[in-house]
N, C-alpha and C positions, 0 to 999 in steps of 0.2 A: 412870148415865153417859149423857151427852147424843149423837145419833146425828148427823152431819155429812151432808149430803145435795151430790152431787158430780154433780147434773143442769146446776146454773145455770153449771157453768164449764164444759162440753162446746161450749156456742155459742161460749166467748172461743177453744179452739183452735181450733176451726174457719175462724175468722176469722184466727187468724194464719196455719193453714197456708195461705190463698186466697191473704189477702197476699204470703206469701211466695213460692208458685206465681206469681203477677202481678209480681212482681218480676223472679224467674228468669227470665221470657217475653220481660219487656221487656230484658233487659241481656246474653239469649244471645246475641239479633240483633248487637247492639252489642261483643259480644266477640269473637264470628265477623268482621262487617267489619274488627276490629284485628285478628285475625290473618291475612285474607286483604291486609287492604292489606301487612303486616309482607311474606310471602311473594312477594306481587307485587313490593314492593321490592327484596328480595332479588333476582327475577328479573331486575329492569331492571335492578342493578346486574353482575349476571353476563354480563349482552348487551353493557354498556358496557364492561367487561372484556374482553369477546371481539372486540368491534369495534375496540378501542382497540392490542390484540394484531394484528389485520390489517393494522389502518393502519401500523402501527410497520415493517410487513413489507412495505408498498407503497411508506414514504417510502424503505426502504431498496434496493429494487428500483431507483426514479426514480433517486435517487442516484446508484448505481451502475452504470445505464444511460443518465445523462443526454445524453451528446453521440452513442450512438446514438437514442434518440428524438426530438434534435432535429433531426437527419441524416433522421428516417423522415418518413412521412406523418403525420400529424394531423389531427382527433382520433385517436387509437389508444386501447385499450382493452386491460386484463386481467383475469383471475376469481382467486378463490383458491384451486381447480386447479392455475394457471398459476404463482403462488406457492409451492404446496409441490411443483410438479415441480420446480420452480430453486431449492430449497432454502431461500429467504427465512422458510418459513410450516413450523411441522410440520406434522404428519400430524394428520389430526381435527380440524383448525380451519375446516373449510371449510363448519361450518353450526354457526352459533348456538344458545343455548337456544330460541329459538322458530324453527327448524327453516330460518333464513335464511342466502343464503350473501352474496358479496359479490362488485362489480364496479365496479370504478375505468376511469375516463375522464382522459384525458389531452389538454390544449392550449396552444398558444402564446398569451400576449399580447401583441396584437398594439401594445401601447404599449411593454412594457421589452424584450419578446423571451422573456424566462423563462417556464417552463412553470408550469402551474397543474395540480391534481388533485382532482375527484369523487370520491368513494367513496359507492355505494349499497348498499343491502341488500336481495336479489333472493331470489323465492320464499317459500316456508314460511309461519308463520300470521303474520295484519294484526295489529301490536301498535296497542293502543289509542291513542288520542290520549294522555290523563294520560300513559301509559309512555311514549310518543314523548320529552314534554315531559322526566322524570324521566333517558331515558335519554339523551338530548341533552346536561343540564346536569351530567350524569359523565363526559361525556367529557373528554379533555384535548383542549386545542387548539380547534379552530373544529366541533363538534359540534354537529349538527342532524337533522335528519327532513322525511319528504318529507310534503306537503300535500296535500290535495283534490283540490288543481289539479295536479298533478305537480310542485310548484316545492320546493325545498328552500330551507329555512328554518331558519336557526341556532338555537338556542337562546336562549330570551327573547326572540326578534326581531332578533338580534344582526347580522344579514346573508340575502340572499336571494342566490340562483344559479339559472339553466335548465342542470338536466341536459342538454338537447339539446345545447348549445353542447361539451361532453363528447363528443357522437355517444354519450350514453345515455337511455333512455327509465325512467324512474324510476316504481313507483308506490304510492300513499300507505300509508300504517301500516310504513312500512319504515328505516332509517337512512338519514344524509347526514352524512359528513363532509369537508369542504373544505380542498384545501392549497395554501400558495402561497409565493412568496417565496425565502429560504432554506432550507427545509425540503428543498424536492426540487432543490439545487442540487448539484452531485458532491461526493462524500465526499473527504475530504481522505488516504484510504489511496493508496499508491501502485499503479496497476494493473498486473495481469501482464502483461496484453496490449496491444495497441497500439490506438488509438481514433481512425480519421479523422480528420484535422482537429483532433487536441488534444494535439498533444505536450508538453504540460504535465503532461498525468497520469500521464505517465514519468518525471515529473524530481522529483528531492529538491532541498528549498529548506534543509538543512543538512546535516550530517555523521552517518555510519553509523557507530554502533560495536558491531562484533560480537564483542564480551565475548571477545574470543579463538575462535571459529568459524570455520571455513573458509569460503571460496566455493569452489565447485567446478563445476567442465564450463565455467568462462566461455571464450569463443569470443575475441575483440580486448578488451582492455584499452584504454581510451586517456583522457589526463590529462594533464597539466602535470608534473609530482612524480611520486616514489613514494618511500616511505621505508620500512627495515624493518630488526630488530637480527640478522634471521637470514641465513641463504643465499639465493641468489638462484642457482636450478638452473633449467637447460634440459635435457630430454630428448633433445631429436633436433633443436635450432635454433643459432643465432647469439648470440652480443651485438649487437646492431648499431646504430651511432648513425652521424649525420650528419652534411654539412658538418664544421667543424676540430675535432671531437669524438674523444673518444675514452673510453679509461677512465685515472682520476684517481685517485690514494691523497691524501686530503687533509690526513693524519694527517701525510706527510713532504713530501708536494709534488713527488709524483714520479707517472708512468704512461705511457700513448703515444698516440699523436694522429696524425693525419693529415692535413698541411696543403697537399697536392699528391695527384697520381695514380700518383707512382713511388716514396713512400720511407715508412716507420715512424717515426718519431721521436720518445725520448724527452721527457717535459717536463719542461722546464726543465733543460735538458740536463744530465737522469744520467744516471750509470754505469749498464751493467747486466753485474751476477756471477751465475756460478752456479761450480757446481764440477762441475758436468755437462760437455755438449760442445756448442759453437757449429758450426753445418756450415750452408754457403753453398757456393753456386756461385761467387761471388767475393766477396773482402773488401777496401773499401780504406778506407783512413784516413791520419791525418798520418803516426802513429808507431807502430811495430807492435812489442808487446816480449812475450817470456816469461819466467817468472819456473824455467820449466824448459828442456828442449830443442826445441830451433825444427828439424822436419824438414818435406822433401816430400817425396812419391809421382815426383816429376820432376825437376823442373830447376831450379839458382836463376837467378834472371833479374838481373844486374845493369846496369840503364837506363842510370846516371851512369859515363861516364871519368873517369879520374883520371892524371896523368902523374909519373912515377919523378922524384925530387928536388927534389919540390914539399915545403911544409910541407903534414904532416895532425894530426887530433887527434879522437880520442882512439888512445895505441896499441893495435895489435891490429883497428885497423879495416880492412876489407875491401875492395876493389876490383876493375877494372881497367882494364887503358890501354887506345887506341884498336883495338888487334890483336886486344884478349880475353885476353892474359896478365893471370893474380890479378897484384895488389899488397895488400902490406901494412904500415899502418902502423910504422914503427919510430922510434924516436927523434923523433917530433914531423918 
């Protein structure tokens, strides 16, 4: 049997294992930068997340305090602090992944009148220029980053602003997001409160319907109308209407009214029955009948004379002469 001698292939592993060590060297480097750029992405993305969450909570702040801001001084200024003491902002958003918080600047332009708004990112660590750039072009809206020079700069170049003109001092490796326009113009909810100078933020521009709800504790009422299928209760007040008003049943065309200062009168002149009891101080009218017995507490008064051997009619009717002696009809 022939003997195999296994020296002359020990040089060929050798050589592949160097190769392959010289490979691994070169392509670890190259796998680390792809996972540190991936990571780093990741992070820009979580900042423009977070930034994008504050603004959303500063347009709605402007909004909602538009016609006091533009009643105050300006520039004015708030932090995100000031945000989630007033509830706009939770709790724990007031620093970034890279340990930044945020401060918005407020001002007039001085060409339409409408306010415009800054947002910087203050403190914590300087994000690189690339991440500035990455997390600028995530944001929604007018997203940018502050410069060398203190200037912010939109994303891609997209627009330039001086934080100063804000009354804020800005500086570099940090966000910029810019608003303007419609954005911080007042929200179209109705306010609780009353806002100098805007009685417009009080008022509905249509009709409330509250699915069958109550209102309650309202103080004055006041309208044109009211219409309703139920009762209409007073606890301790009036009906009261004005001028030749009054109350109306429209069902038969009957109720009472009052077209002077001294009398009640039905409309459209009804009847009025009950089978209760009518009691006045005094009653008059043309014709006065009962369908029972007719008494007084006093005396009958008869006004009209009538003299013996006149015709009268009907018989049985009543009188008397000029002395005060009854007469009584008989015979016509």
């Amino acid at each position: 049997m022939k003997k195999f001698r296994h020296d002359d292939d020990k040089g060929f592993i050798l050589l592949e294992i160097l190769a392959g060590l010289i490979v691994i060297g070169i392509a670890t480097p190259l796998i680390y930068s792809e996972i540190e750029n991936w990571l780093n992405e990741q992070l820009y993305q979580s900042a423009a997340s977070h930034a994008d969450a504050y603004n959303t909570a500063a347009r709605n702040y402007i909004a909602d305090n538009n016609a006091t801001l533009h009643n105050g001084s300006l520039p004015a200024n708030f932090t995100a602090d000031d945000l989630i003491r007033k509830g706009y902002l939770k709790q724990g958003f007031n620093h970034s992944p890279f340990g930044q918080s945020y401060i918005t600047g407020i001002r007039r332009n001085q060409t339409t009148g409408r306010l415009e708004a800054l947002t910087c990112s203050t403190g914590g660590q300087n994000i690189k220029e690339d991440g500035l750039r990455s997390v600028a072009g995530q944001l929604p809206g007018l997203g940018g980053y502050i410069g060398k020079n203190g200037t912010a700069t939109g994303a891609f170049g997209a627009w330039t602003d001086k934080p100063g003109d804000y009354g804020l001092t800005c500086s570099a490796g940090h966000i910029a997001v810019v608003m303007t326009g419609d954005d911080l113009q007042e929200s179209d909810r109705l306010y609780r409160f009353q806002v100098p100078g805007r009685p417009e933020l009080n008022q509905m521009h249509t009709a409330i319907n509250m699915s069958g709800n109550d209102i309650n504790n309202a103080g004055n009422l006041n309208g044109q109308k009211a219409t309703v299928k139920g009762d209409i209760t007073s606890e301790d007040g009036w009906l009261i209407t004005r001028n030749n008003k009054g109350w109306m049943n429209t069902t038969h065309g009957g109720g009472f009214t009052m077209t002077d200062s001294q009398w009640i009168r039905a409309v459209n002149n009804k009847g009025i029955t009950t089978e209760g009891e009518l009691k006045g101080g005094k009653v008059s009218g043309g014709t006065v009948r009962s369908e029972g017995r007719l008494s007084t507490g006093e005396y009958l008064q008869l006004d009209k004379t009538a003299t013996a051997g006149t015709s009268c009619s009907p018989d049985g009717l009543v009188g008397r002469d000029s002395k005060g002696a009854i007469l009584s009809c008989q015979s016509g």
